[in-house]
DSSP file (Angstrom, degrees, kcal/mol; ACC not computed):
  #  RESIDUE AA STRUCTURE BP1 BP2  ACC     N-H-->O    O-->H-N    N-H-->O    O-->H-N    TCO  KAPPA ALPHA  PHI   PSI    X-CA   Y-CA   Z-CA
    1    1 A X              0   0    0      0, 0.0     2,-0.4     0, 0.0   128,-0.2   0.000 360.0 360.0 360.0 144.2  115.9  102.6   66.2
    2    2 A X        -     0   0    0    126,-6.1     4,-0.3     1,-0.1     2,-0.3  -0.906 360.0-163.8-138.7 123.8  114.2  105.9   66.0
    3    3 A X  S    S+     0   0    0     -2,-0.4     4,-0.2     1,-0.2    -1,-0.1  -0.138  75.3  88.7 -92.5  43.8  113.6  108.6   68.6
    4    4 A X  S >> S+     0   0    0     -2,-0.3     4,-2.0     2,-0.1     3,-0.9   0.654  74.7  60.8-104.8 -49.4  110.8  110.3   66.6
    5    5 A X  T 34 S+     0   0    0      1,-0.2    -2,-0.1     2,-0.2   119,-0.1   0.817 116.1  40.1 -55.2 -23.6  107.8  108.4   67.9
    6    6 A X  T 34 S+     0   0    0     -4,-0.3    -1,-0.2     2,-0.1    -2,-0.1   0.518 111.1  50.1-148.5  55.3  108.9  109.8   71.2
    7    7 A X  T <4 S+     0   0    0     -3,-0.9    -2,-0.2    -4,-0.2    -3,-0.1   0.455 112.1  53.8 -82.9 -17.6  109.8  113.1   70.3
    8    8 A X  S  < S+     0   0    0     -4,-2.0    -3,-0.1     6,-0.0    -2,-0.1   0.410  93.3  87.9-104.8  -9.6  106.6  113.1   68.6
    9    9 A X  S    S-     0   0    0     -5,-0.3    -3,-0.1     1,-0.1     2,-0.1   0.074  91.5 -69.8 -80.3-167.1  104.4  111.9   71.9
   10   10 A X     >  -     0   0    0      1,-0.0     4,-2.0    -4,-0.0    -1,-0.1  -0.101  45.9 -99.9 -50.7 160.7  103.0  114.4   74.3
   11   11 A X  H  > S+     0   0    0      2,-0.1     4,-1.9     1,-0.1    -2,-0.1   0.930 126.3  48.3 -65.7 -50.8  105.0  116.6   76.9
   12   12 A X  H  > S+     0   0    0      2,-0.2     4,-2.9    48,-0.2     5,-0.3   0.945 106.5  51.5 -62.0 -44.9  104.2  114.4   79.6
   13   13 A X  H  > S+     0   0    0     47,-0.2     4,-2.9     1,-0.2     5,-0.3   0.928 118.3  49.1 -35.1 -67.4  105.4  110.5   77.6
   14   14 A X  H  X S+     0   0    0     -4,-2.0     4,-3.0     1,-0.2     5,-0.3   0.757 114.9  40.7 -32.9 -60.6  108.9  112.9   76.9
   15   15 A X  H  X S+     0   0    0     -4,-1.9     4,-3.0     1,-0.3     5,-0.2   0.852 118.9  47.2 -71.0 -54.8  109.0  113.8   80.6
   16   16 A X  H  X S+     0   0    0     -4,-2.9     4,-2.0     1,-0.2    -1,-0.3   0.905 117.6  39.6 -49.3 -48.3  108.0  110.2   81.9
   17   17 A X  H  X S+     0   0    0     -4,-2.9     4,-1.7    -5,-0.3    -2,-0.2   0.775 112.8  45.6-117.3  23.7  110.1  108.4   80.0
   18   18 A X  H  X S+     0   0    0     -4,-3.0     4,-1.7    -5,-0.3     3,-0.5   0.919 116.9  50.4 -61.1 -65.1  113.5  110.3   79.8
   19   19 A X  H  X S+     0   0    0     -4,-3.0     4,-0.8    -5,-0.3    -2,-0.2   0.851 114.7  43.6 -53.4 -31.1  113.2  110.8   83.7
   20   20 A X  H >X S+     0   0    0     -4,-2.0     4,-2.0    -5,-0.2     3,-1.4   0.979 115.7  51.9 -67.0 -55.9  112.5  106.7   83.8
   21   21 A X  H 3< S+     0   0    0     -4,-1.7     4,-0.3    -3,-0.5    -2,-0.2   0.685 112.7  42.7 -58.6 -38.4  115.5  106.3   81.2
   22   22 A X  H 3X S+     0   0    0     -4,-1.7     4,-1.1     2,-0.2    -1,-0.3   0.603 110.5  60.1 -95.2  -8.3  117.8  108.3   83.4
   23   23 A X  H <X S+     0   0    0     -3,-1.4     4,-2.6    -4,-0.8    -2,-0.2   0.805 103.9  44.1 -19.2 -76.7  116.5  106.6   86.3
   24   24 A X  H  < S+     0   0    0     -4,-2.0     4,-0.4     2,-0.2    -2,-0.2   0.568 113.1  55.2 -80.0 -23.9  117.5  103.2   85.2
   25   25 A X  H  > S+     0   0    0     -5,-0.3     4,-0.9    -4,-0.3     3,-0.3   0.871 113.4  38.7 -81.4 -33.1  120.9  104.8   84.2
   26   26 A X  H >< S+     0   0    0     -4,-1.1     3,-2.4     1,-0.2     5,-0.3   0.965 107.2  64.9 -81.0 -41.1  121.7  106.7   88.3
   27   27 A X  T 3X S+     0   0    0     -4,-2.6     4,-1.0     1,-0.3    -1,-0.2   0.672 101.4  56.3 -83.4  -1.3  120.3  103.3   90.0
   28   28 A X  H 3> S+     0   0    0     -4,-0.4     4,-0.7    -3,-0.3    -1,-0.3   0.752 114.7  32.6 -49.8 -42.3  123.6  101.7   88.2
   29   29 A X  H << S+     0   0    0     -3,-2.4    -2,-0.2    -4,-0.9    -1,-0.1  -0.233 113.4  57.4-111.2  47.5  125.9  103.8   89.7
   30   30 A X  H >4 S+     0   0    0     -3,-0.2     3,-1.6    -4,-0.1    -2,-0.2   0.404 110.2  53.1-111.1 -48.7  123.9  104.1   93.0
   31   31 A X  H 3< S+     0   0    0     -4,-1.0    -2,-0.2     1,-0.3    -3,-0.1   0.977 106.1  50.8 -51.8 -57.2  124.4  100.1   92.8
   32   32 A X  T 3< S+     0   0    0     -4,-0.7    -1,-0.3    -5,-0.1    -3,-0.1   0.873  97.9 102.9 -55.3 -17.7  128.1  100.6   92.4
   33   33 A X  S <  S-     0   0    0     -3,-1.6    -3,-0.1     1,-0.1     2,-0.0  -0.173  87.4 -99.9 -72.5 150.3  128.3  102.9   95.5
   34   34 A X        -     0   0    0      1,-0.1     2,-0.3     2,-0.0    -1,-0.1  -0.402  52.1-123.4 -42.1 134.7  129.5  102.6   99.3
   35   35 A X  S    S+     0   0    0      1,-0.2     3,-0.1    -3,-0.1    -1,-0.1  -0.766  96.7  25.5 -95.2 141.7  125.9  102.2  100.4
   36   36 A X  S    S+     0   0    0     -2,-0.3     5,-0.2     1,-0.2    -1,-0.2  -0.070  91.8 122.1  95.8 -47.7  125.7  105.5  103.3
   37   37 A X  S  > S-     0   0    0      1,-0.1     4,-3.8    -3,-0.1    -1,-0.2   0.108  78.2-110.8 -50.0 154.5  128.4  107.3  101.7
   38   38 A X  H  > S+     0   0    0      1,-0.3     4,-1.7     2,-0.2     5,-0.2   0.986 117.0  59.0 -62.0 -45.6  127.3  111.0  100.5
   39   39 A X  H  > S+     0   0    0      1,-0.3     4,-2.7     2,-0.2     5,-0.6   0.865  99.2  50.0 -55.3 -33.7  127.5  110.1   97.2
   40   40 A X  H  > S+     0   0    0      2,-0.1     4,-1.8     3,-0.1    -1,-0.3   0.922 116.7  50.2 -80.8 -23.8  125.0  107.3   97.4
   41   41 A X  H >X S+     0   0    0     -4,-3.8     4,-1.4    -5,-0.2     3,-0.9   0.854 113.3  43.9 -41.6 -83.4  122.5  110.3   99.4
   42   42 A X  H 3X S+     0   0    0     -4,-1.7     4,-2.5     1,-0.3    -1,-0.2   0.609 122.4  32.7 -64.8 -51.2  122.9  112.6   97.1
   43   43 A X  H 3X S+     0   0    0     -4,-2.7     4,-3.7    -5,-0.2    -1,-0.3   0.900 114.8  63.6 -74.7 -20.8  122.5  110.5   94.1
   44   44 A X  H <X S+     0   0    0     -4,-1.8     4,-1.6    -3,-0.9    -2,-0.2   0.993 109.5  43.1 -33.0 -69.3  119.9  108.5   96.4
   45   45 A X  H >X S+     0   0    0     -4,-1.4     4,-2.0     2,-0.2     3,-1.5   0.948 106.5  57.4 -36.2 -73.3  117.9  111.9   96.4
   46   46 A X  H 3X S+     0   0    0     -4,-2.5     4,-1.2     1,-0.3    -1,-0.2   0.782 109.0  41.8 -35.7 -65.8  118.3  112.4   93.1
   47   47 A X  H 3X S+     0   0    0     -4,-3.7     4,-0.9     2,-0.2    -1,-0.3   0.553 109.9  62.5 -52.6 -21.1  116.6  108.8   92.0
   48   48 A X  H <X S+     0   0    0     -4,-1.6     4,-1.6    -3,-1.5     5,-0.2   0.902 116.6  30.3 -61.5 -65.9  113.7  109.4   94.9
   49   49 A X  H  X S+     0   0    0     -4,-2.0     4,-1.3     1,-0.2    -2,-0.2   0.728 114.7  54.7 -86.2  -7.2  112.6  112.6   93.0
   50   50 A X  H  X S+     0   0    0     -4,-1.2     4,-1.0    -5,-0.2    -1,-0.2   0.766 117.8  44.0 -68.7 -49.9  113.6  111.4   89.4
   51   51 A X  H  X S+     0   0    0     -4,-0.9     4,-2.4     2,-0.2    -2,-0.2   0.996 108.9  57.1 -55.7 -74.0  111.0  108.1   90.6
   52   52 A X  H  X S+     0   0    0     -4,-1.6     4,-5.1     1,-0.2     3,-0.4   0.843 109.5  43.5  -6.1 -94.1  108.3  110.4   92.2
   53   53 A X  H  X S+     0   0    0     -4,-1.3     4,-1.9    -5,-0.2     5,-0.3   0.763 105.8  55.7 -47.6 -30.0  107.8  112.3   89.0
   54   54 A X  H  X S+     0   0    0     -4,-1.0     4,-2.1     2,-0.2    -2,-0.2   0.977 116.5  46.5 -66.2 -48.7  107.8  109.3   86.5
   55   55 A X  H  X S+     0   0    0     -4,-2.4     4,-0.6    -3,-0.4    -2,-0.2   0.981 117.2  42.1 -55.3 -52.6  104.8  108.1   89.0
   56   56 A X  H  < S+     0   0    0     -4,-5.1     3,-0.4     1,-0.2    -1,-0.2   0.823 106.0  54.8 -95.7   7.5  103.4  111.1   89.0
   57   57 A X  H >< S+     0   0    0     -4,-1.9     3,-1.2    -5,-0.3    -1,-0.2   0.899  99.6  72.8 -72.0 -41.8  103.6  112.3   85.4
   58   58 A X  H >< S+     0   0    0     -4,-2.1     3,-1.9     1,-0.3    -1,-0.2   0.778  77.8  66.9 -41.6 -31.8  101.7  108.8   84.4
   59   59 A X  T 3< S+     0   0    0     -4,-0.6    -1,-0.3    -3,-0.4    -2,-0.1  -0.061  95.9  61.9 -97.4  41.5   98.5  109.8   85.7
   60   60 A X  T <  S+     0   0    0     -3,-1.2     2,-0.4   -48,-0.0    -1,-0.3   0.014  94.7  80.3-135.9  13.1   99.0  112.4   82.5
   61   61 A X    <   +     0   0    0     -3,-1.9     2,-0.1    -4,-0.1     3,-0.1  -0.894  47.3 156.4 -70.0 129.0   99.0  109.2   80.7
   62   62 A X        +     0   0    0     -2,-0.4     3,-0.2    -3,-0.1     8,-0.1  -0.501  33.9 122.5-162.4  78.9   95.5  107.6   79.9
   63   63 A X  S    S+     0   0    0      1,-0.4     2,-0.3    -2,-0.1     6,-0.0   0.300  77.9  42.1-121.0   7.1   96.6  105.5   76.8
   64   64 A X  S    S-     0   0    0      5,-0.1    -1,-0.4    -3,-0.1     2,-0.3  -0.875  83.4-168.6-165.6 106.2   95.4  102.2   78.5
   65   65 A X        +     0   0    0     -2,-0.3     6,-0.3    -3,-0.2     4,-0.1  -0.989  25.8 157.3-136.5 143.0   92.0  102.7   80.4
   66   66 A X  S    S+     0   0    0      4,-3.7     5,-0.2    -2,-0.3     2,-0.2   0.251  77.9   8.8-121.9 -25.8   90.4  100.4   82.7
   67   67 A X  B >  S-A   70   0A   0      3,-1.8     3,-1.7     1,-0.5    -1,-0.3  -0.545 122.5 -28.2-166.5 108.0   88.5  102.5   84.3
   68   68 A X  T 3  S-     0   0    0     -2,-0.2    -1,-0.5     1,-0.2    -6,-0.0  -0.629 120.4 -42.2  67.8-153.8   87.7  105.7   83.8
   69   69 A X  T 3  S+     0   0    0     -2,-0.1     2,-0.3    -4,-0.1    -1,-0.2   0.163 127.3  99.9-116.2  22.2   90.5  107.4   82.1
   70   70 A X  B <   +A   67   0A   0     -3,-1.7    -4,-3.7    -8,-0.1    -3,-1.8  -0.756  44.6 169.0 -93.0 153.9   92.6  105.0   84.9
   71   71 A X    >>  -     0   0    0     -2,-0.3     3,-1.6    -6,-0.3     4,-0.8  -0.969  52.7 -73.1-152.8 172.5   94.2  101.9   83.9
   72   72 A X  H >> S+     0   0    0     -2,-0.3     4,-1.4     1,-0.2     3,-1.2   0.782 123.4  61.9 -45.7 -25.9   96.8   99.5   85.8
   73   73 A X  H 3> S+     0   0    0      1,-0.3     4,-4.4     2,-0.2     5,-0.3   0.983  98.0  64.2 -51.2 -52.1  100.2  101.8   85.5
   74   74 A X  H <4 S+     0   0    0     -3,-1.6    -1,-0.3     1,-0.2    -2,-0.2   0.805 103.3  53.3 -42.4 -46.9   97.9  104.4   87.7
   75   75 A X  H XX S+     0   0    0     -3,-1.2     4,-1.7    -4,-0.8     3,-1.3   0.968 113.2  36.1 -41.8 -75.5   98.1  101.5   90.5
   76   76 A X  H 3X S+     0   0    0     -4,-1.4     4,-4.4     1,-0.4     5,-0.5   0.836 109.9  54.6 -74.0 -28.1  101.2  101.0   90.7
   77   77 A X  H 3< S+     0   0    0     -4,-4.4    -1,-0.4    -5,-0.2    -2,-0.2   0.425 108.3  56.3 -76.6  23.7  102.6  104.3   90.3
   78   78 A X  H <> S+     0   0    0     -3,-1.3     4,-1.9    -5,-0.3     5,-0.4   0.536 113.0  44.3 -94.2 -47.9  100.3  105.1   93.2
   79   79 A X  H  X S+     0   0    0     -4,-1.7     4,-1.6     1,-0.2    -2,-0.2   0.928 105.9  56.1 -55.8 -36.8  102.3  102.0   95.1
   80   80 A X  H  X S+     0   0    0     -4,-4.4     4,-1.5     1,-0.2    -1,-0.2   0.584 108.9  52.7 -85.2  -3.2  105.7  103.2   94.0
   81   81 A X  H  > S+     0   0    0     -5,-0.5     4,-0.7     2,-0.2    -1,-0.2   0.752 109.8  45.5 -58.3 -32.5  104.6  106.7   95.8
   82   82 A X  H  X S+     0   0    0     -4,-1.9     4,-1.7     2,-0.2    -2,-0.2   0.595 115.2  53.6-110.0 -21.1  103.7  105.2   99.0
   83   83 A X  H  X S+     0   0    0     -4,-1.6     4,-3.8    -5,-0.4     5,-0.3   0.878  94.2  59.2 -69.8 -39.3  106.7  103.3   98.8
   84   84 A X  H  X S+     0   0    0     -4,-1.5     4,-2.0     2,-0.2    -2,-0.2   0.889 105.6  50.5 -31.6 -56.4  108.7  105.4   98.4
   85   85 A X  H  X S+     0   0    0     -4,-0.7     4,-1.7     2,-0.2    -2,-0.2   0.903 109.6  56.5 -46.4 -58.8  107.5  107.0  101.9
   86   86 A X  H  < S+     0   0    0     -4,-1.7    -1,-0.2     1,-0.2    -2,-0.2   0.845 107.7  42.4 -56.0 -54.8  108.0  103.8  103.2
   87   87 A X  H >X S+     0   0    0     -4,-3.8     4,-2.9     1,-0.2     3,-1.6   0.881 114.4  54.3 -51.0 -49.6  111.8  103.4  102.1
   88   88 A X  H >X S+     0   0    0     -4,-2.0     4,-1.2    -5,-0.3     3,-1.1   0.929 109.6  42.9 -62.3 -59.7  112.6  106.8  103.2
   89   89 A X  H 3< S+     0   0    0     -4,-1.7    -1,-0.3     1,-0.3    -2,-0.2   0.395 110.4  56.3 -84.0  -0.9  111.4  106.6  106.4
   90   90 A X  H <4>S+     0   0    0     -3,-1.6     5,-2.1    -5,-0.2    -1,-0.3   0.756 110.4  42.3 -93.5 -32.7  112.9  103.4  106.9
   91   91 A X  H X<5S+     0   0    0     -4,-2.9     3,-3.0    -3,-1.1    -2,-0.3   0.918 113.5  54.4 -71.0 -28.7  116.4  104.6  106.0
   92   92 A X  T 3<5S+     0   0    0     -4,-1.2    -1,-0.2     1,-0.2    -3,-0.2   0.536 106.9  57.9 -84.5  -5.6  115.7  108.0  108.3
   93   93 A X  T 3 5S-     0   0    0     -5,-0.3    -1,-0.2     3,-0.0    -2,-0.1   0.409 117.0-122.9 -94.1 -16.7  114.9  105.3  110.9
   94   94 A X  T < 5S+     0   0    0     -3,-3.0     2,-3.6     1,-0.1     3,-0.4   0.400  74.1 137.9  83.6  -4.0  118.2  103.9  110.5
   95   95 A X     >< +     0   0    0     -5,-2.1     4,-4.5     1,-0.2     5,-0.3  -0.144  27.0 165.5 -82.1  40.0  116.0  100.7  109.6
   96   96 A X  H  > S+     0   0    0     -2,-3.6     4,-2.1     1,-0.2     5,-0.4   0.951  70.9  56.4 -41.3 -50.5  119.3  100.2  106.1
   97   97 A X  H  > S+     0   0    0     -3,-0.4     4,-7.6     1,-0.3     5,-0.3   0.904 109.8  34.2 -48.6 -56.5  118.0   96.6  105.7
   98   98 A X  H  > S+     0   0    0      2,-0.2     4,-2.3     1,-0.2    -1,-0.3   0.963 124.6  46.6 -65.9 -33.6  114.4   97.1  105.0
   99   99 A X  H  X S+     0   0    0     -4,-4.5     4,-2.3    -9,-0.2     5,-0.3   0.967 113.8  51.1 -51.3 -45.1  115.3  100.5  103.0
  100  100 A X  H >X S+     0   0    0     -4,-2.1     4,-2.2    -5,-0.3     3,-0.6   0.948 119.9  33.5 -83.9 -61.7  118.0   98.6  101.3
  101  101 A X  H 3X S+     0   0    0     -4,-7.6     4,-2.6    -5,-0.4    -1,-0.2   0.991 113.8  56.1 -76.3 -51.6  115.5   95.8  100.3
  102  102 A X  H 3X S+     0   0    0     -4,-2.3     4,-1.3    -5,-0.3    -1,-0.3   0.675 106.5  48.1 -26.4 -39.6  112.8   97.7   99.9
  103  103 A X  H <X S+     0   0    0     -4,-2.3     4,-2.7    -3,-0.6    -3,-0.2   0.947 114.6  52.6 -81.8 -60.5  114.8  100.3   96.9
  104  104 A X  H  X S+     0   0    0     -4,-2.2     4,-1.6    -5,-0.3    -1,-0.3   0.902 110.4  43.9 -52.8 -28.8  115.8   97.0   95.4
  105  105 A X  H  X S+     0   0    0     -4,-2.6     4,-1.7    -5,-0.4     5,-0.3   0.971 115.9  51.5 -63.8 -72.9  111.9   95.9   95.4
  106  106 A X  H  X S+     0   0    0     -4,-1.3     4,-2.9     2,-0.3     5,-0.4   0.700 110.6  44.2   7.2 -82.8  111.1   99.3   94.1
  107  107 A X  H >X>S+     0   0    0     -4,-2.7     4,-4.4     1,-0.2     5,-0.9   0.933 112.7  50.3 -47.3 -68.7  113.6   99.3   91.2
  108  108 A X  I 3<>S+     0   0    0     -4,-1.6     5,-1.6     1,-0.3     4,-0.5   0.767 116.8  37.4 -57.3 -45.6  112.9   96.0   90.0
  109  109 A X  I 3<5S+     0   0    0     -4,-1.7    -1,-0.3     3,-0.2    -2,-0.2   0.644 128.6  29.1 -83.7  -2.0  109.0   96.4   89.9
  110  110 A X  I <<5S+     0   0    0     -4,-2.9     5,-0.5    -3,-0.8    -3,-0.2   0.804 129.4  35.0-122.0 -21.9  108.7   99.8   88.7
  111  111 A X  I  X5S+     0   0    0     -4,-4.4     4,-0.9    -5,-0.4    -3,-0.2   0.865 134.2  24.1 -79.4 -40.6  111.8  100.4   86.7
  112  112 A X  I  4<S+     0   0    0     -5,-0.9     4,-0.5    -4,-0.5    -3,-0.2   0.799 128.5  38.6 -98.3 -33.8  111.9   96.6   85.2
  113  113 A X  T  ><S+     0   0    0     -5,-1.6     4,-1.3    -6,-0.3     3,-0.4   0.846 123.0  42.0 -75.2 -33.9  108.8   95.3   85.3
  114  114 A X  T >4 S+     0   0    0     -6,-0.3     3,-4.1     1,-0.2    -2,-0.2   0.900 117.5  46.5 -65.6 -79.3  107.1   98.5   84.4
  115  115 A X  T 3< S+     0   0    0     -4,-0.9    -1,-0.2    -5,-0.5    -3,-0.2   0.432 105.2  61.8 -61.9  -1.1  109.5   99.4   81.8
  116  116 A X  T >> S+     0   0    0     -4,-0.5     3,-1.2    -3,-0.4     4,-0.7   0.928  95.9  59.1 -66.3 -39.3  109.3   96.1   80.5
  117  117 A X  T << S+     0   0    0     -3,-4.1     3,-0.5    -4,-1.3    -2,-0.2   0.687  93.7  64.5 -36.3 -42.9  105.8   96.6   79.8
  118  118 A X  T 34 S+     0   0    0      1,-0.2    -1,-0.2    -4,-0.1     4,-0.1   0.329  92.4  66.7 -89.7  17.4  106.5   99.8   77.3
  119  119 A X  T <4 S+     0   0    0     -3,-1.2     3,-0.3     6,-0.2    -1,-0.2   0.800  77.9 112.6 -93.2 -38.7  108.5   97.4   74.6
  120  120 A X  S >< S-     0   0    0     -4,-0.7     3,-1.8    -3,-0.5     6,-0.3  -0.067  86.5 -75.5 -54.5 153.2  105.2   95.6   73.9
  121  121 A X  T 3  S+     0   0    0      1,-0.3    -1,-0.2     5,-0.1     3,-0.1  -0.129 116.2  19.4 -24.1  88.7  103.7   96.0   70.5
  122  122 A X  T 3  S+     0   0    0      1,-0.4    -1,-0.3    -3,-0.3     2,-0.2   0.327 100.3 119.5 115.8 -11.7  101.9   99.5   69.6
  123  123 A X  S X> S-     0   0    0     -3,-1.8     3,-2.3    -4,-0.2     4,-1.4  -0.543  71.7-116.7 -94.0 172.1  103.8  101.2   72.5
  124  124 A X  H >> S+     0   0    0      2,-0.2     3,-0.8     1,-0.2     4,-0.7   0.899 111.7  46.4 -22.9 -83.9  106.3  104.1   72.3
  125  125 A X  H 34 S+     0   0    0      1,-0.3    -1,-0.2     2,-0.3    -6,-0.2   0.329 109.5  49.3 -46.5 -23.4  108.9  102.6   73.3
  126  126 A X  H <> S+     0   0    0     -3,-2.3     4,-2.0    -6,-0.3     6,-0.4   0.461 109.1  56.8-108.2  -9.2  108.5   99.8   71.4
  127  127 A X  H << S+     0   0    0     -4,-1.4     5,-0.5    -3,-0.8     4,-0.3   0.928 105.1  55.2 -63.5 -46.4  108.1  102.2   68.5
  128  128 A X  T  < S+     0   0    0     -4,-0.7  -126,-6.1     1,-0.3    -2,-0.2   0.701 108.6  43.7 -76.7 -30.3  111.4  103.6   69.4
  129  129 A X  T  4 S+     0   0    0   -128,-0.2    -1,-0.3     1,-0.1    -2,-0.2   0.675 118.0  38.3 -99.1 -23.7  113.4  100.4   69.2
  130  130 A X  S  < S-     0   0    0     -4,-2.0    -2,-0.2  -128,-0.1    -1,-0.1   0.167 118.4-103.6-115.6  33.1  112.1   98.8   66.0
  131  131 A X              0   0    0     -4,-0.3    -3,-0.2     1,-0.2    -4,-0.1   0.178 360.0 360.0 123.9 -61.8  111.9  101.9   64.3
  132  132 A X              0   0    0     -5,-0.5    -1,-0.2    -6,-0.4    -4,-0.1   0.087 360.0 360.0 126.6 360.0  108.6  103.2   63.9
């Protein structure tokens, strides 16, 4: 294991995926939490703008293009924006279930699916774990 490959990246790779890394670390102890309780806001918040910015630092990514200098990540992290909105306004709505399934949806395709995605062969990530 090596953190040089992405110490070595661009400003934006660092920014996306520490803030994805610490992500995946709060929505563990957001999981553990009284769901409502201040502590799950606050750290709630916290993961809403921690998400936000991993979405939107990607489209300062173009290492995969599909089109233009977009490619599929660009999709989703367009989805996990407008989901976001969704969630929020479904908990400010008092609407816990669908926030509640929604955040799980959320997590699981954009922290687990995504981030499965940066293990594959030739990426950063995957750089990071076997090494260089």
């Amino acid at each position: 294991m090596s953190l040089s490959p992405l110490l070595n990246a661009s400003l934006v790779i660092q920014i996306h995926a520490f803030l994805a890394i610490a992500a995946v670390i709060l929505t563990l102890a957001i999981f553990t939490l009284p769901r409502g309780s201040t502590a799950h806001r606050w750290m709630g918040w916290s993961w809403t703008a921690m998400i936000a910015i991993v979405a939107l630092s990607s489209f300062g990514i173009h290492e995969i293009r599909m089109l233009g200098p977009l490619g599929p990540i660009h999709i989703l992290s367009a989805f996990v924006l407008f989901q976001l909105v969704v969630n929020l306004r479904a908990a400010r709505a008092k609407n816990i279930r669908a926030h509640a399934r929604g955040m799980k949806l959320l997590t699981l395709g954009a922290l687990v699916g995504a981030g499965a995605f940066t293990f594959l062969p030739g990426r950063i990530m995957y750089q990071v774990v076997t090494g260089g």
